[in-house]
N, C-alpha and C positions, 0 to 999 in steps of 0.2 A: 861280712864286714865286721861291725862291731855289735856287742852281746851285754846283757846287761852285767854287771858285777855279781859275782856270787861269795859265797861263805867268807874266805881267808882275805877276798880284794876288799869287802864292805869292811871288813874289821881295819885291815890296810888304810884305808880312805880316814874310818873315823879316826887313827891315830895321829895321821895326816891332817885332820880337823882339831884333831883336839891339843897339838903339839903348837900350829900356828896361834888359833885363837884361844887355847891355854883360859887366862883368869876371866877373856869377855865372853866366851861364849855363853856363860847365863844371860850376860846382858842383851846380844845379841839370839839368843832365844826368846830373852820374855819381850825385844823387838818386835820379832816373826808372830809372836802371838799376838800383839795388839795390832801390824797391819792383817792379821786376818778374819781378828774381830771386825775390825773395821770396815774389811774387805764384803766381811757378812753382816754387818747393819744394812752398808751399800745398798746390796740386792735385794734384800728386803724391801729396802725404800722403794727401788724400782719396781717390785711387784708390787707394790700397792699402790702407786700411781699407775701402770699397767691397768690395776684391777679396776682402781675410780675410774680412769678412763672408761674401759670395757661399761661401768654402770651407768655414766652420764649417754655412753650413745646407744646404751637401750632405755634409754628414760626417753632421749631424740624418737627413737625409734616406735615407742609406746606412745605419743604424742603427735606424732604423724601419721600413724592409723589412724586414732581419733576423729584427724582432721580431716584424711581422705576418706573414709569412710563413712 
């Protein structure tokens, strides 16, 4: 079916990119950069709420021993 681009089509493409978006594409790169800062604060955040989690239900966990035993 279909293949990725190789050598003379990628060169093709960015001329094609660089002929539309011409004077924005910095702007529209340094764009793409800050949502993927973003993007990577994000899941940070979520690992470390993950992680608190994962701590508070072995704190449950070590305080239930206690009690049952």
């Amino acid at each position: 079916m279909f293949s990725m681009p190789s050598g003379w089509e990628w060169i093709i493409i960015g001329a094609i990119v660089f002929i539309i978006f011409g004077r924005r594409l910095p702007g529209v790169m340094k764009s793409i950069g800050k949502s993927f800062a973003e993007f990577r604060k994000g899941l940070k955040g979520v690992e470390k709420e993950i992680k608190d989690v994962k701590d508070v239900k072995d704190d449950i966990d070590n305080v239930t021993k206690f009690k049952i035993g």
